[in-house]
C-alpha positions in Angstrom: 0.0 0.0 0.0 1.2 3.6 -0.6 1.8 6.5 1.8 -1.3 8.0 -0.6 -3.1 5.3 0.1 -2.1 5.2 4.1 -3.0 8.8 4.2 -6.7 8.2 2.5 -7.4 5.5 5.4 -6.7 7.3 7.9 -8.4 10.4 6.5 -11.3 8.5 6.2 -11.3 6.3 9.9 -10.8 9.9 11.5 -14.1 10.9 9.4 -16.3 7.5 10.5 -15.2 8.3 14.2 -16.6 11.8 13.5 -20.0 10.7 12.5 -20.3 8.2 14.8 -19.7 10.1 17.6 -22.1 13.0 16.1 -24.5 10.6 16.0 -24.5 8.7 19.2 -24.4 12.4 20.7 -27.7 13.2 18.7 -29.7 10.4 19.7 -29.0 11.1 23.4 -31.0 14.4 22.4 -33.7 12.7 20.5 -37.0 11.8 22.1 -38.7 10.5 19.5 -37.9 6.9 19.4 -38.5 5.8 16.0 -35.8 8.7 14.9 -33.9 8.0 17.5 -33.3 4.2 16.7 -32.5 5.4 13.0 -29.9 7.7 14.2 -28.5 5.1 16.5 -28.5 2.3 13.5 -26.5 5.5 11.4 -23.9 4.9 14.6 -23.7 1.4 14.3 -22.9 1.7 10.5 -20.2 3.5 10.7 -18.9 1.4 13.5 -19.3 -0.8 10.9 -17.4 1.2 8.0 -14.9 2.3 10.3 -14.3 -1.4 11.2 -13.7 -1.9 7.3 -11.4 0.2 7.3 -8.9 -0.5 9.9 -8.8 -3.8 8.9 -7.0 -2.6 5.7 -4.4 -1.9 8.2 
């Protein structure tokens, strides 16, 4: 893999770890619960994604 490449991967874990956080932080504010369980499955996706990613590594 190439520094470019390196670079790109971590670019993009430090941007899942971004949304996920943003999102975990908005459903604590939510109180509607059907939004709130699609803003928590948003989290768990980019868990997900961000998982992906670092197993690149």
């Amino acid at each position: 893999m190439t520094s470019k490449e390196l670079l790109y991967i971590e670019d993009a874990l430090g941007h899942e770890q971004y949304f996920q956080s943003k999102c975990q932080q908005t459903a604590a504010q939510l109180q509607d619960g059907e939004l709130k369980t699609c803003v928590q499955q948003m989290a768990q996706k980019h868990s997900q994604i961000f998982q992906s990613f670092y197993g690149l590594l």
